[in-house]
C-alpha positions as CSV (number, residue, x, y, z in Angstrom):
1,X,2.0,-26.3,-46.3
2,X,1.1,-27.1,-42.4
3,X,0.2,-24.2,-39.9
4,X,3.1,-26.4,-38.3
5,X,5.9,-25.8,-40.7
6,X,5.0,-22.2,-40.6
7,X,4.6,-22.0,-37.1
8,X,1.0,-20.4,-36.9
9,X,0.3,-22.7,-34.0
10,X,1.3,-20.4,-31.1
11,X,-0.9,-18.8,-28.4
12,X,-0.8,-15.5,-27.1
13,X,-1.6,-14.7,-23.6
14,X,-2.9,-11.4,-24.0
15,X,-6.6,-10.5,-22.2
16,X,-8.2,-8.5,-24.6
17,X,-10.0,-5.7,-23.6
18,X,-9.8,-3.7,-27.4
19,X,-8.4,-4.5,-30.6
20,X,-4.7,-4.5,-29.1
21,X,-4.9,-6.1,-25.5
22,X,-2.4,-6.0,-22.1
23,X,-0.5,-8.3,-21.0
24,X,-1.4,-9.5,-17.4
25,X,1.8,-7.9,-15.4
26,X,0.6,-4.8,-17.6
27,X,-2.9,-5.0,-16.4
28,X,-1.3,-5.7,-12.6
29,X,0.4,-2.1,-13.0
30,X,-2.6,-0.7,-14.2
31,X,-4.3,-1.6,-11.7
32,X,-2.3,-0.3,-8.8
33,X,-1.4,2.7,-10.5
34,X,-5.2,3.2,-10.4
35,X,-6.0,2.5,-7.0
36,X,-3.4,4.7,-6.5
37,X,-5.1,7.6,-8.1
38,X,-8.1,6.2,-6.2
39,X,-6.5,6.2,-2.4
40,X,-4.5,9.5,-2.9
41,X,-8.0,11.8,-4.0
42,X,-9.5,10.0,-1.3
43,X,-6.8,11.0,1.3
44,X,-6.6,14.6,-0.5
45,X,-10.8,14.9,-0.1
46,X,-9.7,13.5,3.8
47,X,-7.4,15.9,4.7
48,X,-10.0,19.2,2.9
49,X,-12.6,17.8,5.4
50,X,-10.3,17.6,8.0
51,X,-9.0,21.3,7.4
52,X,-11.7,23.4,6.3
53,X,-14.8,21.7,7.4
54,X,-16.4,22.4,10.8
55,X,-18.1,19.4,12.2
56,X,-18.7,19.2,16.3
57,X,-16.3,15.7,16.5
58,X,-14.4,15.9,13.3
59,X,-11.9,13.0,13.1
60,X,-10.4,13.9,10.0
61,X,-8.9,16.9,11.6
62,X,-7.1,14.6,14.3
63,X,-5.8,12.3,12.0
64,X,-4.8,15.2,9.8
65,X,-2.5,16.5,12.8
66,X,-1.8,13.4,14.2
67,X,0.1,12.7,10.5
68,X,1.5,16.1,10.7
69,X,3.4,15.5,14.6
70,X,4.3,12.3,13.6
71,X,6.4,13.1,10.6
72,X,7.7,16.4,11.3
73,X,7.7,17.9,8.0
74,X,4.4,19.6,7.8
75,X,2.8,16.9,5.7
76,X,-0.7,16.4,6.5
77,X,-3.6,13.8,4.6
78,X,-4.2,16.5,2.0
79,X,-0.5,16.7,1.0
80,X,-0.1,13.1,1.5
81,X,-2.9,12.6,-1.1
82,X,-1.1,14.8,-3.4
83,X,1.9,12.7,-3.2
84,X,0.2,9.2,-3.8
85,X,-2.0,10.8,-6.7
86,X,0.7,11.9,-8.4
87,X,2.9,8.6,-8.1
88,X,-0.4,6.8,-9.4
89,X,-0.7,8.9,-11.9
90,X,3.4,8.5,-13.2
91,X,2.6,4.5,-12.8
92,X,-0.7,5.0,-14.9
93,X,0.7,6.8,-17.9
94,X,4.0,4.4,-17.5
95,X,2.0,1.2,-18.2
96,X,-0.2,2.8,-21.0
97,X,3.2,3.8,-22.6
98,X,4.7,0.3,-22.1
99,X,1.6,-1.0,-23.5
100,X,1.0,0.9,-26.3
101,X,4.8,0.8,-27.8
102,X,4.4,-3.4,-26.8
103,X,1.4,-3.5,-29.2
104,X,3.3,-1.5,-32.3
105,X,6.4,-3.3,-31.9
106,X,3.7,-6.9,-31.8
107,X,1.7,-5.5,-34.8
108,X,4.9,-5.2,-36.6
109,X,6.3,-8.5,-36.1
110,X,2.7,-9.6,-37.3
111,X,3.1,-7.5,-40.6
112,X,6.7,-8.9,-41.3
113,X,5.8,-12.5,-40.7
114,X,3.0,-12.5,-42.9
115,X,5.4,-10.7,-45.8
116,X,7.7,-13.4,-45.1
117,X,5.1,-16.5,-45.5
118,X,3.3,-14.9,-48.4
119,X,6.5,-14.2,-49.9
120,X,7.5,-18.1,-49.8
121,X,3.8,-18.9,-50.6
122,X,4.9,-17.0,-53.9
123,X,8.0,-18.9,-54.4
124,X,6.5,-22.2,-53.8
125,X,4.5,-21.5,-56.4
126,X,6.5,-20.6,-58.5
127,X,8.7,-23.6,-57.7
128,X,11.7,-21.0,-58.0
129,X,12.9,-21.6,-54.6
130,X,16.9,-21.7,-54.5
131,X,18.8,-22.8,-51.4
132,X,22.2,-21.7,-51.2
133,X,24.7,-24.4,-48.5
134,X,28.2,-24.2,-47.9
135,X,29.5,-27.4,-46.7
136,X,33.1,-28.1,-45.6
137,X,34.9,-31.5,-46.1
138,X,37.3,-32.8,-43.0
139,X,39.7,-35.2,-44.5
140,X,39.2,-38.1,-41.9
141,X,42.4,-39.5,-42.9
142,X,44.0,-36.9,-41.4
143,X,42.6,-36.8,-37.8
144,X,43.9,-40.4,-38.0
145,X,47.8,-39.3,-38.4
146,X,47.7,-36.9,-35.4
């Protein structure tokens, strides 16, 4: 039996960093989920400085209440950081769930397609292999008297 006939021959495009892998739009979400994380503690560890440390010319402190005038709501670089940190992290966990139910639902397509080929493996050897066809016969006769 060819690889061919069974169709063994296909490629997956999966970048493997463990024994399951991500897909690469997964790994793009990842990856901005996590510089999400990334930007919004560094805009929350922005906006502490800016609030509660004293320094001479702090600019942190300006740009916390320039933010603050220009939306009108009170939101500052700390809050802001909240915010962005916690849509990171929803984006984060979202991909690793995507991921993770991808890679059960791929192992067990794996598992079913290797019952199915060793079960016809077993058949072929066994030369037992029945195939059932229903045919239907057009009387071309009388296609001819219409």
């Amino acid at each position: 039996m060819k690889n061919k006939e069974l169709n063994l021959t296909k490629k997956e495009k999966n970048i493997h960093f463990y024994k399951g892998g991500f897909t690469l739009g997964q790994l793009f979400v990842l990856v901005i989920g996590a510089s999400a994380m990334l930007c919004g503690l560094l805009l929350i560890i922005f906006g502490m400085i800016g609030e509660y440390v004293f320094i001479p010319i702090n600019v942190f402190k300006d740009a916390n209440e320039a933010i603050s005038n220009a939306v009108g709501f009170g939101l500052n670089l700390l809050w802001i950081g909240v915010i962005v940190l916690l849509i990171g992290s929803v984006v984060v966990a979202l991909s690793l769930n995507i991921s993770s139910h991808v890679e059960e639902r791929e192992k067990e397509k794996k598992l079913r397609k290797n019952e199915r080929i060793l079960a016809f493996k077993e058949a072929r050897k066994e030369n037992n292999i029945t195939i059932d066809t229903t045919a239907t016969v057009i009387d071309s006769t009388s296609e001819e008297k219409k």
